[in-house]
N, C-alpha and C positions, 0 to 999 in steps of 0.2 A: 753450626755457626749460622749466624741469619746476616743475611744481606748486608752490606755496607749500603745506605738509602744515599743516594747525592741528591743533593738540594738543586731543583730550577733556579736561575736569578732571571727576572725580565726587569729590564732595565728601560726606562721609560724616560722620556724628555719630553717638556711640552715647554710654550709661551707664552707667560700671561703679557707679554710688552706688546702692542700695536704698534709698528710704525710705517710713515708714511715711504714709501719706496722713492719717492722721488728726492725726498729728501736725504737720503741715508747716504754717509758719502762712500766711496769705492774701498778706500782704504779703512772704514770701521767696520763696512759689511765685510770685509776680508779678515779684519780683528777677530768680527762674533764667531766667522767660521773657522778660523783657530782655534779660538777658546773651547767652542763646542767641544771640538777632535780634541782638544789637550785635558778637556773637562773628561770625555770618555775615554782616552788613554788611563789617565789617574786612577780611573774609576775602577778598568777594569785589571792594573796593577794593583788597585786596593783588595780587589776580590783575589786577585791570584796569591797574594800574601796572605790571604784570612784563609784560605782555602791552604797555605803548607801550613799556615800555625794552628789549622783543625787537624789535621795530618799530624803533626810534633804530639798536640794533645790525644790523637789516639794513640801515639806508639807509647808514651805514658803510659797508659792503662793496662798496658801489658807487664806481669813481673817478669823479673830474670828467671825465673823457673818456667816460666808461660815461652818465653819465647826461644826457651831452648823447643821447646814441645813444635814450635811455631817453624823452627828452622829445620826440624828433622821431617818434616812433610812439606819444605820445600822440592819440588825436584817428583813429589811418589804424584804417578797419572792412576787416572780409575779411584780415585778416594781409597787404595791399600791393595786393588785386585793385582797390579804390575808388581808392588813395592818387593824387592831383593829383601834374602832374611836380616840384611844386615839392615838394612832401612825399618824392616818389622821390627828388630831388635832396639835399635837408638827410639823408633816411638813409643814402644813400648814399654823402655826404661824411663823415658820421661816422663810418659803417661802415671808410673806408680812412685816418679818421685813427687808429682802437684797433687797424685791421692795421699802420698804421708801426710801435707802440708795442710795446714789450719785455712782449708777456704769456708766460704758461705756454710754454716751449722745448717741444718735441717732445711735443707736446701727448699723442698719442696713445698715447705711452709713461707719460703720469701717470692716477693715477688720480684726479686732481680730473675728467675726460672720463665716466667711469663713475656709469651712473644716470640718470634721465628727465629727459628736457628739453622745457618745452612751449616748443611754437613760437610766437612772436611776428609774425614777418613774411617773408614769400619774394617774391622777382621770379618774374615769369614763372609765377605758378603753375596754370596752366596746362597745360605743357607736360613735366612730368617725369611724377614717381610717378604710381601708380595714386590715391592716396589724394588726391595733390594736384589731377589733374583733374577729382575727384568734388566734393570733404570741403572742402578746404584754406579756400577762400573764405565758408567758412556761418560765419558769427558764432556761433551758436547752439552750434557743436560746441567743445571742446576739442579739439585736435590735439600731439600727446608724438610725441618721439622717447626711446626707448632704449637705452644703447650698453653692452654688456657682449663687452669685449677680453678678459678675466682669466679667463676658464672654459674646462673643458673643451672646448665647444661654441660659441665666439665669436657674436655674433648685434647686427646693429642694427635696430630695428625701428622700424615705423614706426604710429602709435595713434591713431582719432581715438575719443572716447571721447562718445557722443552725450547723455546725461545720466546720473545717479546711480540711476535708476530702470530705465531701456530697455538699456543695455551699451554695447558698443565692438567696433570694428573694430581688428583688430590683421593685418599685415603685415610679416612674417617675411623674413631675410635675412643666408643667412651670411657672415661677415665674417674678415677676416685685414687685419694690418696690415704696407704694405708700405714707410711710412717714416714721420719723425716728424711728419709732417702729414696723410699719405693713408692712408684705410680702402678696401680692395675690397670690394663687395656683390656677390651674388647673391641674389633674393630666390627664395627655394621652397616659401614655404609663406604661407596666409591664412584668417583667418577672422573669422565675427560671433561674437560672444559677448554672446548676447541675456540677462538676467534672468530673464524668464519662460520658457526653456526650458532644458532638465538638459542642452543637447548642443551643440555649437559647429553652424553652418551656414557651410558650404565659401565662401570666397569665388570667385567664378565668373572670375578669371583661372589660363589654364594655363601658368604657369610653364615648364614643362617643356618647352613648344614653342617658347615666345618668343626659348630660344636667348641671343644677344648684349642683347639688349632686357633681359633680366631683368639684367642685371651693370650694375654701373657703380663710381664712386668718390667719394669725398666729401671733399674736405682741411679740414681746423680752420685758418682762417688767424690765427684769434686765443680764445683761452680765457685768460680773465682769473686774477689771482693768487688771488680768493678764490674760482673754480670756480662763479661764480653765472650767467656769462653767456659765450657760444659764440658764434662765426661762421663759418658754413661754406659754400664752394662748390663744387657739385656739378658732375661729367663733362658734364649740360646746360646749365651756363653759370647756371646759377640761384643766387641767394645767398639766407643761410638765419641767422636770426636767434632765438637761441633763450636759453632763461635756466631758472634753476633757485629763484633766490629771485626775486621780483616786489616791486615796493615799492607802499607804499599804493593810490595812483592807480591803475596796473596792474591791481588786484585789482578796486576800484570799476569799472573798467570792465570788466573782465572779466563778471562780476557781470551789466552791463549786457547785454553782448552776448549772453550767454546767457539772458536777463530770467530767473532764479532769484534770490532773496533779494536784491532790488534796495538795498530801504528798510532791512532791516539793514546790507547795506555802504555804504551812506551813513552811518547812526549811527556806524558802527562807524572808518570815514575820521575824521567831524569829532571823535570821542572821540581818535583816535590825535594828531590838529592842534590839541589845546589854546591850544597856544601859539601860532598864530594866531589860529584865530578870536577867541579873549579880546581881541585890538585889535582898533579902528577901520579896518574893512576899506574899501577904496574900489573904486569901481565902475569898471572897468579901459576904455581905450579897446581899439577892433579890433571884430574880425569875430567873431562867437560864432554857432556850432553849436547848433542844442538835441541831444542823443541822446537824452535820456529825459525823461520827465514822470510825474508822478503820475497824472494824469490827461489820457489822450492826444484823446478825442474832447468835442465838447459838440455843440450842437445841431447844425452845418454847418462846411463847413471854412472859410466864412470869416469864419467868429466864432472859432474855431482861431487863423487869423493873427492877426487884429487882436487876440488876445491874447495872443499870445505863446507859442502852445504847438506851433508849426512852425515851420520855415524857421531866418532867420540874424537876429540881432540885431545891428544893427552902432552900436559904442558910440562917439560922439565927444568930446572931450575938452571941447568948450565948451555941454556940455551939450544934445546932440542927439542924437535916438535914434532909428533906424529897425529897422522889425521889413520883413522881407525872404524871400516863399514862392516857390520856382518852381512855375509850372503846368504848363501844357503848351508844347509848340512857339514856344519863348519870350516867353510869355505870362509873367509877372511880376505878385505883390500886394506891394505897396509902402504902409507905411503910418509917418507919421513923426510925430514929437511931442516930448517934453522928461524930462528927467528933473532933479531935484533934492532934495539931500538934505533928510532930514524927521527924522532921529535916528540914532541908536549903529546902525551898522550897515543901515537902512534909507533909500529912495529913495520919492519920490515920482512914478509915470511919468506923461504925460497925452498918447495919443495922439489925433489927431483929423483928419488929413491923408490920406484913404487912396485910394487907386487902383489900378487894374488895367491894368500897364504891358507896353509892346513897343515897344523900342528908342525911340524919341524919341515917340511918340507914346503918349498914357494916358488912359482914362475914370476920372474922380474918383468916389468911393463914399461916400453918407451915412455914416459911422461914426466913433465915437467910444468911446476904453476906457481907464479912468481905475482905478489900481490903487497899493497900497505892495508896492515889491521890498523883499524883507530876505535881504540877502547872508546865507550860511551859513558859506560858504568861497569862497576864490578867489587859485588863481598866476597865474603869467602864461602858461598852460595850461588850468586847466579851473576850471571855478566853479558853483557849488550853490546856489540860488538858492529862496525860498519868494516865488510872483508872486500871479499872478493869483488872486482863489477859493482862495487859502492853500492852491496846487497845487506840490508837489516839483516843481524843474527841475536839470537836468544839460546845462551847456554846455560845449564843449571849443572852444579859441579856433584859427580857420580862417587869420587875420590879423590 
């Protein structure tokens, strides 16, 4: 997948009116400076509506097959190195239901192919690129590919871009296409390209020796009609999942995993989901993830569990609710209690059952934590949550 690019807006006011200040009465210069503020209110509710109806027209471009693919790598950290078999499974079945299907013919012949693609998810990664046995698996990084057929100088290359501030690593490799699904590499060229320094620093593989190792091939076995999203498997057996526009969720986690501007891309999700949050949102059963929290430590970890700011929450439909930490060497804090609703959008939790479990046997713990959930957002995927100490939470649903 490549980048979701957001657009600057600079917004500029100027005056071409001169007037004399003495004459201007108190109550028009009070007029102008309303209208100003109401002229830039409008303004910037006009962008914030262009801005979800650019958003509506990306989730468009996704088909119902695309965003099954899309919803089964909500949730997997490390781009596939974490993901459970069962998570490898649901990708992987999606992955070869959008290869049955009629996308882009000869992929490599269009130019919907051409241009950066960040990466979303890879098997095995592990075991290919250079990039991918270092880079691939850190959350933290961005990871792009770039594919330019159309030049002089053909090149795919491969980016992991470490943040906005420090630079990126870029890996070089010429290319030629040898039919309408296979690109041949050779990679011969790498480097850092740090910020703070005026000169690229050599990346310390030599190409030039590695021979057979530095080539390989890559086939597109599926590139969708609107050129937002890729599937490719590479000479290592590896498959590669990549996209060029991201839709909301995507971003918020992305957001995440990098921990940059977390609590803007949450505003900035629940502004784009008007239309649900505004109803009565209900507190979904399953397995729920925390990934992120406002606030991640408090006094010990396990005033953490018993509040809910670790481990799994698992939600049950008849009004039961267990908070769920691994410890060590399967040691288990297990702490359980009720939930029920208390208003628009809010739960009442009251846990008071807790213990420190290994397999059929558990030591019971004094503790008791008593709090109002007020749902933010929530699919049948991920859900945004104000709990504990009116602390931001982000869960992504496990089961």
């Amino acid at each position: 997948m490549a980048a979701l690019e957001s657009a600057n807006f600079a917004l500029r006011f100027s005056s071409h009116l001169t007037l004399n200040s003495n004459r201007v009465h108190p109550r028009r210069r009070f007029s102008s400076s309303f209208g100003e503020k109401f002229n830039r209110k409008t303004l910037k509710c006009s962008l914030v509506e262009q801005q979800k109806q650019e958003e509506k027209e990306v989730s468009r471009v996704f088909t119902k097959e695309e965003n099954v693919l899309i919803d089964a790598l909500i949730g997997i950290q490390g781009r596939g190195r974490s993901a459970s078999p069962q998570q490898l499974q649901e990708v992987e079945s999606a992955v070869q239901i959008l290869e049955g299907l009629n996308g882009t013919s000869d992929p490599t012949s269009s130019n919907l192919i051409e241009g950066r693609w960040q990466l979303m998810f890879t098997t095995r990664p592990g075991t290919a690129s250079p990039i991918q046995r270092t880079f691939v698996g850190v959350d933290s990084f961005s990871v792009f590919q770039e594919v330019y057929l159309r030049t002089d100088d053909p090149r795919v290359s491969n980016i992991v871009k470490f943040s906005d501030a420090l630079g990126e690593l870029k890996v070089e490799a010429v290319a030629s296409i040898k039919d309408g699904k296979r690109i041949l590499f050779q990679f011969d060229r790498a480097a850092f390209s740090f910020n703070f320094l005026p000169f690229k620093v050599p990346y310390p593989v030599p190409f030039r020796l590695l021979g057979d190792e530095a080539k390989g091939w890559l086939d597109t076995t599926y590139l969708s009609q609107s050129g937002n999203i890729r599937i490719s498997r590479g000479n290592k057996g590896t498959t590669f999942v990549l996209q060029k526009e991201t839709e909301p969720r995507q971003r918020l986690l992305s957001a995440i995993s990098t921990g940059r501007e977390v609590r803007e891309a949450i505003d900035e999700f629940i502004t784009l989901n008007q239309d649900v949050v505004k109803n009565e949102l209900e507190l979904l059963a399953g397995e729920w993830e925390m990934i992120w929290s406002s606030q991640v430590e408090t006094d010990s970890w396990i005033e953490n569990a018993a509040n809910g700011l670790m481990g799994k929450q698992i939600v049950k439909p008849n009004g039961d609710l267990k908070f769920l930490v691994d410890i060590l060497f399967g040691f288990k804090f297990s702490m359980t209690g009720k939930y029920a609703r208390s208003g628009f959008n809010t739960y009442d939790i009251s846990m008071d059952d807790a213990a420190i479990v290994a397999g059929p046997y558990g030591l019971p713990a004094e503790m008791e934590s008593k709090f109002t959930l007020e749902l933010l957002y929530t699919d049948d995927k991920i859900r945004i949550t104000r709990g504990y100490n009116k602390i931001l939470f982000v869960h992504v649903r496990v089961k």
